[in-house]
C-alpha positions as CSV (number, residue, x, y, z in Angstrom):
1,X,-54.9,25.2,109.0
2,X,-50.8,25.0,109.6
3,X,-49.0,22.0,109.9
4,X,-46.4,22.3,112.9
5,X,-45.0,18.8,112.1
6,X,-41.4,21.0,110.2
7,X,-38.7,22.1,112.1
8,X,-38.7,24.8,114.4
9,X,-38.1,27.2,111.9
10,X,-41.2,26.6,109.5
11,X,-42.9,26.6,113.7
12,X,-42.2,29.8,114.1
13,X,-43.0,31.1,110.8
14,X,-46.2,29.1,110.4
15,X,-47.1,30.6,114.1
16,X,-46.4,34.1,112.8
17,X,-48.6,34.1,109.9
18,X,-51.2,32.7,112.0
19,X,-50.5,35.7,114.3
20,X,-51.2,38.1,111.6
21,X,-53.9,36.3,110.1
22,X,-55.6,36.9,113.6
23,X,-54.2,40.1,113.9
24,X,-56.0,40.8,110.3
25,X,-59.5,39.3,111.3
26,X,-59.2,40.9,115.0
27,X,-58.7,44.4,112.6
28,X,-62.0,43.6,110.7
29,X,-64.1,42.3,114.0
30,X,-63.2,45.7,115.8
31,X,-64.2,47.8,112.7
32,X,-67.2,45.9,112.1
33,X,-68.2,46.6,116.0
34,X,-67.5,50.1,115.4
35,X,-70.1,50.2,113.0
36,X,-72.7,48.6,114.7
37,X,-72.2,51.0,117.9
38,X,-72.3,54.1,115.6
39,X,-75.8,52.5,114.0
40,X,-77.2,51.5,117.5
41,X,-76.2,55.5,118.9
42,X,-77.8,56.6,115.5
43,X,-81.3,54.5,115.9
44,X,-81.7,55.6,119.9
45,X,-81.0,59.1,118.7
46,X,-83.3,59.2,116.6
47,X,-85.8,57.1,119.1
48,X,-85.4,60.4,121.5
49,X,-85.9,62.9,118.5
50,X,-89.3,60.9,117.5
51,X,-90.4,60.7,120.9
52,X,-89.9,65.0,121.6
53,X,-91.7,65.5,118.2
54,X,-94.6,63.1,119.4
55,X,-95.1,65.2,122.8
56,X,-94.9,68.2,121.0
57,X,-97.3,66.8,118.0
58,X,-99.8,65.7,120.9
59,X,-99.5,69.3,122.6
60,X,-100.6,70.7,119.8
61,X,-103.2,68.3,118.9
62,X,-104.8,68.7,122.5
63,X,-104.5,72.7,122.5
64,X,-106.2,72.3,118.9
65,X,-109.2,70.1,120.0
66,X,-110.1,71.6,123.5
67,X,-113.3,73.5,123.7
68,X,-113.0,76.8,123.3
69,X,-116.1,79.2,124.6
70,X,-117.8,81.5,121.8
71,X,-117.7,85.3,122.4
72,X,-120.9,86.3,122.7
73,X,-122.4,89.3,120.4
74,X,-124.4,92.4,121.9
75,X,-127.8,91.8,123.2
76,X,-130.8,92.7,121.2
């Protein structure tokens, strides 16, 4: 990538752009990390949401289907 065969001023500037090409790419791999945190946080987030409205869907379901006992009319 840089040639460090020059004198030790073309060193030092050759090592400094490679420091803030680094710098630049460290920058973008941090970011990029950030991102897929917030998106991971996001999906388990929503996991526990789904999973409160499934116990509360199933609640209701089971309230709905269990056997209820007719009233019973006046005797004739």
């Amino acid at each position: 990538m840089f040639d460090l065969a020059g004198g030790p001023e073309d060193k030092l500037a050759q090592q400094r752009a490679l420091i803030q090409v680094l710098q630049i790419e460290e920058r973008r791999m941090v970011t990029e990390n950030a991102a897929l945190l917030k998106r991971i946080l996001d999906a388990e987030a929503e996991v526990e949401r789904q999973k409160r409205l499934n116990a509360c869907l199933i609640t209701k379901r089971d309230r709905a289907m269990k056997p209820m006992p007719l009233p019973r009319g006046p005797k004739s």
